[in-house]
C-alpha positions in Angstrom: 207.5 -73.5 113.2 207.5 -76.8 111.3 208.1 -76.8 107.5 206.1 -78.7 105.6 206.6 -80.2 102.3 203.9 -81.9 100.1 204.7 -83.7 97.2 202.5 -84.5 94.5 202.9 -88.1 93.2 201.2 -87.9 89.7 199.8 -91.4 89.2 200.8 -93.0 86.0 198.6 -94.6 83.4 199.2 -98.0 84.2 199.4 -97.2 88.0 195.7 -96.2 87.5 194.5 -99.5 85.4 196.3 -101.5 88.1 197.3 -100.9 91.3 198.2 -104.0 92.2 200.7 -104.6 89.7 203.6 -104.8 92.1 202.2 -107.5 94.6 200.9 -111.2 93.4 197.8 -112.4 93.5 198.6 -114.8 96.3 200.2 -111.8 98.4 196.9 -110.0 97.8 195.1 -112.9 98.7 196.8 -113.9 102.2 196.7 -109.5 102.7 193.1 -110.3 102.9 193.0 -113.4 105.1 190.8 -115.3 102.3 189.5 -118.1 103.3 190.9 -120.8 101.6 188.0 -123.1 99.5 190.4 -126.0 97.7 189.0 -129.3 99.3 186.6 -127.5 101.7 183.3 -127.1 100.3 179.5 -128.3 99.9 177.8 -127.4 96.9 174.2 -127.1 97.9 171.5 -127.3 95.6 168.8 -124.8 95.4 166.2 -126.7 93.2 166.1 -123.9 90.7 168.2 -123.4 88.9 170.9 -122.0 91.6 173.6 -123.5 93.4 175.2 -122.2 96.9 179.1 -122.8 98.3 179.1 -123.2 101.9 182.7 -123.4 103.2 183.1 -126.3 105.6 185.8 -125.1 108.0 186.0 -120.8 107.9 189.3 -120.9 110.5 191.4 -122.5 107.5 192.8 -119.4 105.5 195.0 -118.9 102.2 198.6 -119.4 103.3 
């Protein structure tokens, strides 16, 4: 018969507020395969009031 051990991994305090705190942004970002927006956009106006950001080329991702 197989022993089994569980550990409990109390979280801390700043674990909880961010969990992220040990990868970058940019990690998080590629992690995600973003697409990437910098120099491929249209703004399209919406006549009231509202804009919309269509992304010209969707294949191009945060590297």
């Amino acid at each position: 018969m197989k022993k089994i051990i569980c550990k409990q991994n109390n979280l801390s305090r700043q674990d909880l507020a961010n969990p992220f705190r040990n990868m970058s942004y940019h990690e998080r970002l590629v992690k995600a395969r973003i697409v990437d927006i910098k120099d491929n956009f249209i703004v399209e106006n919406l006549g009231n009031g509202y804009e919309r950001v269509k992304v010209v080329d969707e294949s191009k991702l945060v590297e």
